[in-house]
N, C-alpha and C positions, 0 to 999 in steps of 0.2 A: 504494500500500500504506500504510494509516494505522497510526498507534500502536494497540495491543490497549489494551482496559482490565483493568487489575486487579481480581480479584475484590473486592468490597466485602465480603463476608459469609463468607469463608474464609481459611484459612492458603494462601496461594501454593504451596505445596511438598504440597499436599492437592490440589491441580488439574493436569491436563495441559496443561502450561505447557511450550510447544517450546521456548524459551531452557533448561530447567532438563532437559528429557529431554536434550538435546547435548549440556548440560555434565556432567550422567551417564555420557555412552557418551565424550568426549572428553577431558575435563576435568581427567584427572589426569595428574600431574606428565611420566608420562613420555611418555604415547599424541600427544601432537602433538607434539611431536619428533620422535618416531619417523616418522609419518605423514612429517611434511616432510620428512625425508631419504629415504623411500622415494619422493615423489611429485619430488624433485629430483636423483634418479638416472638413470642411462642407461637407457629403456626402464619406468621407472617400478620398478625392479625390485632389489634388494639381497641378495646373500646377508648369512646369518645372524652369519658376523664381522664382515663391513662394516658390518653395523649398531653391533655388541658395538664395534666401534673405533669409529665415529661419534658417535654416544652415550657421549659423556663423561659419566664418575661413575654410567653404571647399573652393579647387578650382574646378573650371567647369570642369576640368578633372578628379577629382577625384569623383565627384558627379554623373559625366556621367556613371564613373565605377561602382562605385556603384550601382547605378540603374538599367546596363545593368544585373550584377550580383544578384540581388535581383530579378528580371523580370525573368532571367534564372532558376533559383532556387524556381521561384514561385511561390513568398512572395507579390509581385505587378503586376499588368498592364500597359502595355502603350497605350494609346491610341493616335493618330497622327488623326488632323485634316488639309484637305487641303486647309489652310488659308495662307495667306500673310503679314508677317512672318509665317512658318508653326507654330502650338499652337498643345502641347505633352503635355497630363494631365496622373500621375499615380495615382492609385487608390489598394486598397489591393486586392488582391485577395482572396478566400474561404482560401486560406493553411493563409495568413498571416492576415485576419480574427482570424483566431484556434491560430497564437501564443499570442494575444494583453493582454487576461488573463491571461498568464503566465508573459507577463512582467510586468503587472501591480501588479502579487503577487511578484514579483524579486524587485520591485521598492518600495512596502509595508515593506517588510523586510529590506530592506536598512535603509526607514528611519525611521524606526525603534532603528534598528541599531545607524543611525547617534544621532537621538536626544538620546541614552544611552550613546554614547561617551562624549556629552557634559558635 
């Protein structure tokens, strides 16, 4: 697999460029965190307060976004059971299955990285 080239005669962010589509659907603050505490739970799979505790410094509205957007986008499931309180478990789905090895080479390279800076 060789390096892409870069467009010569365009804005990058005017092209379909797969590093810039990821970092759309992945890329903010809170959606890979999340991901990784769902894909590093038992079963791949977290109810909706294990996340809300896991996720330090979200708030519930920001977590709820997130989630609906990762769900839309394909990356997770929700599942809703009709209990009392209702109980919502997500879980990865087959596409965010397919991304866990790439974050985990993204995550190698870092610290990588990080212990060369020291």
């Amino acid at each position: 697999m060789g390096k892409k080239e870069l467009p010569k005669d365009k804005n990058i962010y005017e092209t379909d460029c797969p590093i810039l589509y990821a970092m759309d659907l992945i890329g903010q603050k809170w959606k890979l965190p999340i991901l990784w505490y769902i894909s590093d739970a038992e079963n791949q799979t977290l109810r909706y307060r294990e996340l809300e505790r896991k996720v330090v410094g979200i708030t519930a509205t920001m977590l709820t976004k997130c989630l609906k957007e990762l769900e839309k986008d394909k990356f997770i499931k929700r599942k809703q059971y009709n209990t009392i309180p209702p109980t919502v478990e997500y879980s990865l789905s087959e596409r965010g299955k397919t991304l866990i090895p790439a974050l985990e080479s993204v995550y190698n390279w870092a610290d990588d990285q990080m212990k060369a800076e020291k």
